[in-house]
MARGU-131867 format. One record per residue (C-alpha): residue number from 0; chain; x negated, y negated, z. Coordinates in nm, 4 decimals. Layout:
N
 num cadena       c1       c2       c3
 NUM      A        X        Y        Z
...
END
This chain:
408
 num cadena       c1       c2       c3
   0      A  -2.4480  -0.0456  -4.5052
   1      A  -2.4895  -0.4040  -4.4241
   2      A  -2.0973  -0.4383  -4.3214
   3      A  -2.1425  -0.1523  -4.0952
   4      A  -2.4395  -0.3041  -3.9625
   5      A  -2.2454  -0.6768  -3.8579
   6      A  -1.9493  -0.4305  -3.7063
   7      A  -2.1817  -0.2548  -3.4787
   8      A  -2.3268  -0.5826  -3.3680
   9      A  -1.9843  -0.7418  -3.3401
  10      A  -1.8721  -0.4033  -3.1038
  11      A  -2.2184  -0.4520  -2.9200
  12      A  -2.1527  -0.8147  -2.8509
  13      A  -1.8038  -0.7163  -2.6854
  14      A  -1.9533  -0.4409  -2.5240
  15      A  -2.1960  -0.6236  -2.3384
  16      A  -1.9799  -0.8884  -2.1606
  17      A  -1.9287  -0.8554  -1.7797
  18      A  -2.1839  -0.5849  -1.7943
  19      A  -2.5218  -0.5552  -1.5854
  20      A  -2.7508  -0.3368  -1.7529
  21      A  -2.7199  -0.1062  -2.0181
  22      A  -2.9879   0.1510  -2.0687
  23      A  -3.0552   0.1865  -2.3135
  24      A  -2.9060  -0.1280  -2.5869
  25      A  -3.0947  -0.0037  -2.8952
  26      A  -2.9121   0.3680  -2.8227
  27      A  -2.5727   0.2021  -2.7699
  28      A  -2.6106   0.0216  -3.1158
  29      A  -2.7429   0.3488  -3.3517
  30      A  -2.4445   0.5698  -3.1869
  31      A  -2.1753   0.2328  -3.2694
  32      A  -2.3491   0.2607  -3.6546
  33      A  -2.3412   0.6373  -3.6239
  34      A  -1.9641   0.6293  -3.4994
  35      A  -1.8912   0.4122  -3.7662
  36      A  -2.0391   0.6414  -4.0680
  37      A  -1.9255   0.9293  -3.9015
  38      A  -1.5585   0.7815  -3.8519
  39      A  -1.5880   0.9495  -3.5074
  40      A  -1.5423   0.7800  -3.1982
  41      A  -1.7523   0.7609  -2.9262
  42      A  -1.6623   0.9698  -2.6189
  43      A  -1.7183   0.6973  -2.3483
  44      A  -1.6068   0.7981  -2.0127
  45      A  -1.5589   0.7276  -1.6359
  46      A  -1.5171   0.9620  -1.3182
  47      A  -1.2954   0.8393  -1.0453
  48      A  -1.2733   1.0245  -0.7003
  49      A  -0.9230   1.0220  -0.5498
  50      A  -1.0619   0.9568  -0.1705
  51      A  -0.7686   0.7839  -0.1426
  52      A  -0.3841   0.7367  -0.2690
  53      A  -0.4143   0.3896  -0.4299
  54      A  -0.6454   0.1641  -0.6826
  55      A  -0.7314  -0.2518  -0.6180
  56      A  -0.8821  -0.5083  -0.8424
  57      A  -1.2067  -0.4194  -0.8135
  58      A  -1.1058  -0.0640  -1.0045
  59      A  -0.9868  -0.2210  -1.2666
  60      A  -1.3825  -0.3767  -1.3539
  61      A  -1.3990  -0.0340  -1.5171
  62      A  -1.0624  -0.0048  -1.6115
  63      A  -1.0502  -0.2729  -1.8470
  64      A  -1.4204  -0.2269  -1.9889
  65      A  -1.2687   0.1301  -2.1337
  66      A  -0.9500  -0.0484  -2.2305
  67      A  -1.2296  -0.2825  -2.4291
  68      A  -1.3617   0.0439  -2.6041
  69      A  -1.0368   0.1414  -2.7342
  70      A  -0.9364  -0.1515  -2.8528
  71      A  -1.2509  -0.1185  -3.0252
  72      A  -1.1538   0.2574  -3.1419
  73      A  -1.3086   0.4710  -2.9073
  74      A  -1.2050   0.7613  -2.7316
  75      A  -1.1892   0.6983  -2.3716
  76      A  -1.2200   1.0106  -2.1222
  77      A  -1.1674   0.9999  -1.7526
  78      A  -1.2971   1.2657  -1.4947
  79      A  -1.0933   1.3179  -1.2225
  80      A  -1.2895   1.4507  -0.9543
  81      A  -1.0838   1.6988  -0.7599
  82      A  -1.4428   1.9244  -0.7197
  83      A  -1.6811   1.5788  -0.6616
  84      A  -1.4102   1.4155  -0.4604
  85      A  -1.4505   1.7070  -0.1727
  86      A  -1.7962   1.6730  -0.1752
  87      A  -1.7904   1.2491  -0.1472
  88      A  -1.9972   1.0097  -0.3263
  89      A  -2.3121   0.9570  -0.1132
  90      A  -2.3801   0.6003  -0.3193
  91      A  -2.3839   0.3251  -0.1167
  92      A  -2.3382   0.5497   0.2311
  93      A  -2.5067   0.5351   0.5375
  94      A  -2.3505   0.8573   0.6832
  95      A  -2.1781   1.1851   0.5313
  96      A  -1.8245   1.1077   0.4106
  97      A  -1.5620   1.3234   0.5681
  98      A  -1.4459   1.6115   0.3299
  99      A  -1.1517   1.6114   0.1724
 100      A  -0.9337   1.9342   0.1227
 101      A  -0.8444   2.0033  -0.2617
 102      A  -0.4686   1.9320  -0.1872
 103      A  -0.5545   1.6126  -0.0593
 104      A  -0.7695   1.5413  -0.3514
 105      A  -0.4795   1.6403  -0.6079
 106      A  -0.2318   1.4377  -0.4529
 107      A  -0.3949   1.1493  -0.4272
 108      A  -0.5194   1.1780  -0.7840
 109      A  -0.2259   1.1417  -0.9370
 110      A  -0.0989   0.8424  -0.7693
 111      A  -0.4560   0.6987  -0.9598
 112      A  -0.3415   0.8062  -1.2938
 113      A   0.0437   0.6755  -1.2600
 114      A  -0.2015   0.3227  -1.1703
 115      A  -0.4853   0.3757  -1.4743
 116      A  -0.2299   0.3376  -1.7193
 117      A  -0.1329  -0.0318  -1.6159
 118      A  -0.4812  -0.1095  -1.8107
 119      A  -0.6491   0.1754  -2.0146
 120      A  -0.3769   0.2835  -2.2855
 121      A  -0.2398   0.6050  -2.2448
 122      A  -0.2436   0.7554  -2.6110
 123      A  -0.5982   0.7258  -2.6250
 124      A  -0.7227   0.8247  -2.3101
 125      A  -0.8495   1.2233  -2.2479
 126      A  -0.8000   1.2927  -1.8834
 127      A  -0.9628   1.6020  -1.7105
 128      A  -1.0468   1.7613  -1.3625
 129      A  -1.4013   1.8447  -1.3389
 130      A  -1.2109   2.1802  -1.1259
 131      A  -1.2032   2.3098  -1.5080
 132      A  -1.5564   2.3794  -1.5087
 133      A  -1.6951   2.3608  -1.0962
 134      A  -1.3762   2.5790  -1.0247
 135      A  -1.5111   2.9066  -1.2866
 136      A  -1.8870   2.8365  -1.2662
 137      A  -2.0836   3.1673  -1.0838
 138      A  -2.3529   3.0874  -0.8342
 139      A  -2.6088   3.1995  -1.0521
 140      A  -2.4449   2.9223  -1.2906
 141      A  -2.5093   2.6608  -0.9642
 142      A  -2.8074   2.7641  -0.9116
 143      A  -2.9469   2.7347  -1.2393
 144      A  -2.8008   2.3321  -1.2495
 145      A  -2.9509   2.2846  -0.8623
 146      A  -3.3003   2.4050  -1.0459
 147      A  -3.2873   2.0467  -1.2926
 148      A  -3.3753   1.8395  -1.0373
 149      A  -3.5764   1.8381  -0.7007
 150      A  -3.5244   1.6843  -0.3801
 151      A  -3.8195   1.4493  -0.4270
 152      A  -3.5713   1.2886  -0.7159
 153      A  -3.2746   1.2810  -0.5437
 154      A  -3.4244   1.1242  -0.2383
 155      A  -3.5703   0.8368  -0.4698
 156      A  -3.2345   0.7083  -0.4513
 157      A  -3.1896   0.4196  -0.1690
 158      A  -2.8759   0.5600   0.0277
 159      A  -3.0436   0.8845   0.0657
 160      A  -3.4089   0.7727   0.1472
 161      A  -3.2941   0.4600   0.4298
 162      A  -3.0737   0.7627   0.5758
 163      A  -3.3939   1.0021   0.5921
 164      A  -3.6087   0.7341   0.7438
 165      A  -3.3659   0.6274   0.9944
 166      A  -3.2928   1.0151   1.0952
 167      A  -2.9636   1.0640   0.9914
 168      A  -2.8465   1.3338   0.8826
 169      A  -2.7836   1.4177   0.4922
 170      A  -2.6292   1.7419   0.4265
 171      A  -2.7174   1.9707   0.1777
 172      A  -2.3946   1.9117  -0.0315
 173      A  -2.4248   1.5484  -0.0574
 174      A  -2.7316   1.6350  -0.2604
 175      A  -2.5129   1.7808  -0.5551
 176      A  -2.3286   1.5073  -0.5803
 177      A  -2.5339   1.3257  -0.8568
 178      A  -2.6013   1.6388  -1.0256
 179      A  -2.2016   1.7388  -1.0345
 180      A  -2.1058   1.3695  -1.1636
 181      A  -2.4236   1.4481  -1.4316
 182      A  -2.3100   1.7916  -1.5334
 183      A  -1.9259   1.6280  -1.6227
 184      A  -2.1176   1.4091  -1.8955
 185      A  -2.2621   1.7444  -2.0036
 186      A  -1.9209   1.9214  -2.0157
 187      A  -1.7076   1.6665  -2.2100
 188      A  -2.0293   1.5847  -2.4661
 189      A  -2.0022   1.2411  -2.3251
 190      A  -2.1905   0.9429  -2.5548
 191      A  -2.1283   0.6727  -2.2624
 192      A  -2.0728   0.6642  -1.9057
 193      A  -2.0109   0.3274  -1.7353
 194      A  -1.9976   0.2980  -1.3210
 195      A  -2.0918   0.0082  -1.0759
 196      A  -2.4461  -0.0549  -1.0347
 197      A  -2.4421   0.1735  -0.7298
 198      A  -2.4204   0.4346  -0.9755
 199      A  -2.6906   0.3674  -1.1594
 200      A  -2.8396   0.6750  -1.0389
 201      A  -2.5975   0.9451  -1.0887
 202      A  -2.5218   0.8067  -1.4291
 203      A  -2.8768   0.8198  -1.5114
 204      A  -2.8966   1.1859  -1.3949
 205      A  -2.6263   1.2638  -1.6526
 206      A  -2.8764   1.1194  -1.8914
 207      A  -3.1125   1.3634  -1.7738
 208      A  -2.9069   1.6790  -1.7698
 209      A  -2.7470   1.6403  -2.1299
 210      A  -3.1568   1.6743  -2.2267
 211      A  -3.1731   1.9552  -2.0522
 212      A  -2.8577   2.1350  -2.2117
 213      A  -2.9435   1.9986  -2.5660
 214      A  -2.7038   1.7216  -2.5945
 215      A  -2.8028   1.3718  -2.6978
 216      A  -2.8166   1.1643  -2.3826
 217      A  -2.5460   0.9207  -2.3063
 218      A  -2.5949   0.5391  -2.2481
 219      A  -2.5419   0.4343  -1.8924
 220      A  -2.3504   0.0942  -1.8568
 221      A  -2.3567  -0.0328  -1.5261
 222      A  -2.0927  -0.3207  -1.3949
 223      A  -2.0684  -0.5676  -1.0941
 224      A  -1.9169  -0.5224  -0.7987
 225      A  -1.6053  -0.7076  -0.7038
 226      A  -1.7059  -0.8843  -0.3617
 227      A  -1.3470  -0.8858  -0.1652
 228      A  -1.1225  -1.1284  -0.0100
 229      A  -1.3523  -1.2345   0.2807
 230      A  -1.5741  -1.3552  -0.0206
 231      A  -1.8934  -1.1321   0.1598
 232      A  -1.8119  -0.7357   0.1560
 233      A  -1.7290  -0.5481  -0.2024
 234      A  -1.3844  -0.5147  -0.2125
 235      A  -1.2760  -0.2072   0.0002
 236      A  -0.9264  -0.0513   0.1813
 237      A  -1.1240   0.0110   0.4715
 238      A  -1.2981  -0.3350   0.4786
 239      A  -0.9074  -0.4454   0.4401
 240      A  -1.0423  -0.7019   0.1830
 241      A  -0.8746  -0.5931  -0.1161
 242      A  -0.5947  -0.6248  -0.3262
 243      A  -0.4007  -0.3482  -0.4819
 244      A  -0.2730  -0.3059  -0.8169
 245      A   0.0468  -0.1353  -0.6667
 246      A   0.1591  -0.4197  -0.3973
 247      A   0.4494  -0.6380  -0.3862
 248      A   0.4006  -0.9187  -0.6210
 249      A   0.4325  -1.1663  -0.3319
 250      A   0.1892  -1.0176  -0.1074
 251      A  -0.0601  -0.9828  -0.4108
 252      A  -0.0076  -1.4119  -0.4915
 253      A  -0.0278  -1.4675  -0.1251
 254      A  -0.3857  -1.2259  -0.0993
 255      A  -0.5238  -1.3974  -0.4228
 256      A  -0.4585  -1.7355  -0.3061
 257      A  -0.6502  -1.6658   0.0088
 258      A  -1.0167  -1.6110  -0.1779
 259      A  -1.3211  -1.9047  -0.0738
 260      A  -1.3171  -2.1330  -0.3516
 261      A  -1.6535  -1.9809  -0.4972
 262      A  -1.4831  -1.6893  -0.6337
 263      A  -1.2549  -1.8088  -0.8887
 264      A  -1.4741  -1.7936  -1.1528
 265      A  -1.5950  -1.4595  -1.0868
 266      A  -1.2376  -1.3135  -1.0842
 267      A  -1.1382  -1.4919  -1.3972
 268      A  -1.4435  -1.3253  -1.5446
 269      A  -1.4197  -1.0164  -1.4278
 270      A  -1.0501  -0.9129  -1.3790
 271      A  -0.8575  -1.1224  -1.6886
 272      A  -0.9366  -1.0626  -2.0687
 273      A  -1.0313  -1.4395  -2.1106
 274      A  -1.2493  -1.5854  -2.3764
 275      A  -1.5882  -1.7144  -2.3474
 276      A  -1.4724  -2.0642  -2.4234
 277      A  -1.1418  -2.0424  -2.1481
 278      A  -1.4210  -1.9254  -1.8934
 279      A  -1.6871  -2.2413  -1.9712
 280      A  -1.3336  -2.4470  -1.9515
 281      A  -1.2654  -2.3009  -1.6186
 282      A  -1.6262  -2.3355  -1.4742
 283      A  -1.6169  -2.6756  -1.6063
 284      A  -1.2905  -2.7871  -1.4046
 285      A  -1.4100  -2.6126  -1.0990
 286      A  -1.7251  -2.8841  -1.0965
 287      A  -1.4874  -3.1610  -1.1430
 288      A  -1.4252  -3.3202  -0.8028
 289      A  -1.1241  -3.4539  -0.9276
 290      A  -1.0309  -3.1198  -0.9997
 291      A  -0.8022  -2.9189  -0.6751
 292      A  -0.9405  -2.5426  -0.6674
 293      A  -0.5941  -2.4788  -0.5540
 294      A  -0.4497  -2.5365  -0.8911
 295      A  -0.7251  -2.2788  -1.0739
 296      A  -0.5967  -1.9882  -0.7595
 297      A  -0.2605  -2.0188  -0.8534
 298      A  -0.3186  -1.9640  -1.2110
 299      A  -0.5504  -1.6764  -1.1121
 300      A  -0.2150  -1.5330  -0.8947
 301      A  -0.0130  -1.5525  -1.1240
 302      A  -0.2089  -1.4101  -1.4232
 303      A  -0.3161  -1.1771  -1.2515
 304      A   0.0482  -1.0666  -1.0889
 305      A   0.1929  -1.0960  -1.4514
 306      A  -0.0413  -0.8405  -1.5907
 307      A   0.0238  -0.5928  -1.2928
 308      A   0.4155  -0.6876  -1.2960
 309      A   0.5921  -0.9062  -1.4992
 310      A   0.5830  -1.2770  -1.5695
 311      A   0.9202  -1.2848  -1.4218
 312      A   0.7995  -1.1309  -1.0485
 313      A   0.4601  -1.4045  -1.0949
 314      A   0.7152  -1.6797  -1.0761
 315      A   0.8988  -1.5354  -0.8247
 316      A   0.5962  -1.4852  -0.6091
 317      A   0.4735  -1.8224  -0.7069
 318      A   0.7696  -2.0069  -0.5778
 319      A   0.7898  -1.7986  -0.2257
 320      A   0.4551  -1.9148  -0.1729
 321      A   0.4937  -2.2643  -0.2054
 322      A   0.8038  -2.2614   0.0115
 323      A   0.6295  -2.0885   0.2662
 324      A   0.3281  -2.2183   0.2381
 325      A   0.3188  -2.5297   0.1314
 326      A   0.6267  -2.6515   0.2231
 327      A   0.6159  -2.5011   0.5359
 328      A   0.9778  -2.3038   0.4595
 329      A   1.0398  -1.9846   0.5733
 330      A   1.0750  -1.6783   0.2890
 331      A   1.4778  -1.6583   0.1781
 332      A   1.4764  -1.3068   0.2880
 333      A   1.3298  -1.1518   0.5893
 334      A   1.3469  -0.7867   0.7084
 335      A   1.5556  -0.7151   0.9741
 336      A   1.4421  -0.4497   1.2660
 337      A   1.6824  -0.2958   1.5003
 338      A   1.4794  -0.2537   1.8272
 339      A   1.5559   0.0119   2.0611
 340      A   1.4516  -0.0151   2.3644
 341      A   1.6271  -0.0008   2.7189
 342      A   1.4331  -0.2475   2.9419
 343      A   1.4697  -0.6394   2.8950
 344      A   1.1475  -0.6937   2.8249
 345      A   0.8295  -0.5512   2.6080
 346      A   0.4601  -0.5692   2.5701
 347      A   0.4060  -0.7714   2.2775
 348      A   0.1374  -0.4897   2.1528
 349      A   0.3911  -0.2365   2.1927
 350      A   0.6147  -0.4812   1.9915
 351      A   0.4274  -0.5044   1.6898
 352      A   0.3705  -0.1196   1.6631
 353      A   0.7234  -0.0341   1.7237
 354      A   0.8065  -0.2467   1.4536
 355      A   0.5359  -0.1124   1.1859
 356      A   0.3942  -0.4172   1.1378
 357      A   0.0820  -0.3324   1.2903
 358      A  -0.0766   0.0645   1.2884
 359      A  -0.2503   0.0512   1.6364
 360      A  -0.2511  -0.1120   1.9536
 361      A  -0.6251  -0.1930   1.9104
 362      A  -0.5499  -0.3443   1.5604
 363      A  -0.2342  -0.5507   1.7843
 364      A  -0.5058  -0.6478   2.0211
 365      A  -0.7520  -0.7842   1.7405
 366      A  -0.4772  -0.9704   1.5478
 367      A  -0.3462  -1.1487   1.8695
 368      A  -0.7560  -1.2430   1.9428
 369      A  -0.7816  -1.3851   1.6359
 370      A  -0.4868  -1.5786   1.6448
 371      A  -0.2722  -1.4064   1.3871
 372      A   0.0376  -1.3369   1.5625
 373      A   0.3540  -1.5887   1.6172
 374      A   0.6784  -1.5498   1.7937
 375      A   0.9423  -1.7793   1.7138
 376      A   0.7204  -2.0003   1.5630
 377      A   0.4411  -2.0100   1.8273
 378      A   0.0982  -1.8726   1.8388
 379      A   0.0523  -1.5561   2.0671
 380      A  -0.3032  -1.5406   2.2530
 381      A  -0.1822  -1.3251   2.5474
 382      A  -0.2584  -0.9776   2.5086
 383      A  -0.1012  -0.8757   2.8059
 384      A   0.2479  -1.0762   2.7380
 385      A   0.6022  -0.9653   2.7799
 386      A   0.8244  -1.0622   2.5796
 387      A   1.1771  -1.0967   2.6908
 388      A   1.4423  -0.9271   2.4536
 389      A   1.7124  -1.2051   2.4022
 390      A   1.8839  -1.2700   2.1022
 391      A   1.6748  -1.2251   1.7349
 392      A   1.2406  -1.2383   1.7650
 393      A   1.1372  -1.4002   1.4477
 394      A   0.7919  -1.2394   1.4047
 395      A   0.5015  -1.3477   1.1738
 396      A   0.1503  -1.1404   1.1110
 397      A  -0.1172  -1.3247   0.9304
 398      A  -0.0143  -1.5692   0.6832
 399      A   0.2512  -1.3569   0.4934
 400      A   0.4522  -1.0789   0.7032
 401      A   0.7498  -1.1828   0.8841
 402      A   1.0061  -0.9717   1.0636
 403      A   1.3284  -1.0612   1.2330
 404      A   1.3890  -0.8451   1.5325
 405      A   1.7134  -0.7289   1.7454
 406      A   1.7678  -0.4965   1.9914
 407      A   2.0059  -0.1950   1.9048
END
């Protein structure tokens, strides 16, 4: 009794790192004692909407909190939401997200899963579509889960409540959102759900719902927010401050080493399994003015690449960097384009589209206003330049894309 007692301290101890809140502890620790009596695992799980094709660092906060459960012997389940992901999570929103088809959903989620599995352990992970129960409900069935709740409730939350005030619109199918993530706790018997703290309410409403079926509720376990690579906005593709667990190893060094000097820490402690003590020796260096920050990023790059690649690729993308870089060297091998294009000269915007290096001519225009385009070496601020087509272009976009070009 006493043994089992320590362990379920010991698991709660582990649990609780790098977490915000958990509601509620003193739950958490009689279902790790009941787990352990029982010799039945806890069902702790996360819901992911595939809203898009690809996963970044701040994912893997989550990621590696279930990994952290089943190293501790837990049974890890993971909702893919191809029936929330058409809908959109509202959380955090100041308009209605654009729907999704279900193909586009499905595609996108499995591009997620081939990425999960770089962190959370694929033997012990459940994995199911919340399709398998939305897909055969009745509406009688949906009405019955839309009678749980009122609108008064869901409009406590922030996101929807600034929207009403201001005006805009909210439509009605937004408002099942929180009550479609709470019903997949309900269908998979779930004993903990973890989430950012924006979704402190929908994992709260889960709470609420498993009451209502007669289930014992789940403990909500909510977990920072990765701010992104401008060291302001949470990390986000559309904020383009991100980094992706699926990018060249390079171009993930080169991203990583580009991060304001006060968030090392918080990436050490968020995205590496490190050690209390390696963490207070970390902090500790970064207050030593003798101490270069730059030394601390490049460990961060290159743990971090190693875990998503290989040790082998870190180095690699360690040394490119510090020939381009910081010795100023070009990268050993550069893409070659093979231009064609009849006239002997071309708009510089067109240039960079042509090529793929840039998507847009607007997103050409704001690069070469903010001083992130060079031809042959020299920094472009003329939108409006043509550039003649003689011999190779050696161009460069931000601080790590170059392409050699040629007409064909």
């Amino acid at each position: 009794m006493e043994r089992r007692r320590l362990e379920a301290q010991r698991q709660l101890e582990i649990i609780k790192r790098g977490t915000v809140e958990i509601i509620r502890e003193e739950e958490l620790l009689e279902k790790i004692e009941r787990s352990l009596q029982d010799e039945r695992p806890l069902r702790v799980k996360q819901g992911f909407d595939p809203s898009a094709p690809d996963i970044h660092l701040g994912h893997t906060i989550g990621l590696r909190k279930l990994r952290q459960f089943q190293d501790l012997g837990h049974q890890v389940v993971l909702i893919v939401g191809d029936y929330t992901g058409m809908v959109g999570d509202p959380s955090g929103r100041s308009q209605t997200r654009p729907q999704l088809s279900h193909k586009e959903v499905v595609e996108n989620a499995q591009t997620y899963l081939d990425q999960f599995f770089k962190v959370v352990d694929r033997e012990r992970t459940e994995v199911h579509y919340n399709g398998e129960w939305f897909s055969k409900m009745s509406f009688e069935e949906v009405m019955k889960l839309a009678a749980k709740y009122t609108v008064a409730r869901i409009l406590e939350r922030d996101d929807f409540s600034t929207r009403y005030a201001q005006g805009n619109p909210i439509s009605i199918h937004e408002l099942f959102y929180p009550l479609m993530q709470g019903y997949d706790s309900v269908a998979i018997r779930a004993d903990v759900e973890i989430g950012a703290t924006e979704q402190k309410f929908n994992l709260l409403v889960g709470r609420d719902l498993q009451r209502d079926y007669g289930q014992e509720s789940q403990v909500a376990i909510t977990l920072p927010v990765l701010v992104g690579l401008d060291g302001k906005m949470r990390m986000s593709k559309s904020l383009g401050n991100y980094v992706g667990i699926a990018e060249e190893p390079a171009e993930m060094f080169g991203k990583l080493m580009s991060i304001p000097d006060e968030l090392i820490h918080p990436y050490f402690q968020l995205l590496l399994p490190l050690s209390p003590e390696e963490l207070s020796e970390i902090e500790g260096q970064l207050k030593d003015p003798q101490q270069n920050p730059m030394k601390l990023k490049k460990r961060l790059a290159f743990e971090l690449v190693s875990l998503y690649h290989s040790q082998d690729e870190a180095q690699e993308a360690q040394e490119a960097f510090e020939r381009v870089f910081q010795k100023r060297k070009l990268p050993e091998e550069i893409p070659v384009f093979q231009l064609k294009w009849d006239e002997p000269t071309i708009w510089i915007v067109r240039l960079l589209t042509l090529t793929g290096l840039l998507s847009s001519g607007g997103e050409a225009r704001r690069m070469i206003k903010s001083g992130g385009i060079y031809l042959n070496g020299r920094r472009i601020d003329d939108i409006d330049l043509e550039v003649p087509l003689e011999g190779e272009l050696l161009l460069k976009v931000g601080k790590r894309r170059f392409l050699k070009v040629v007409k064909g």
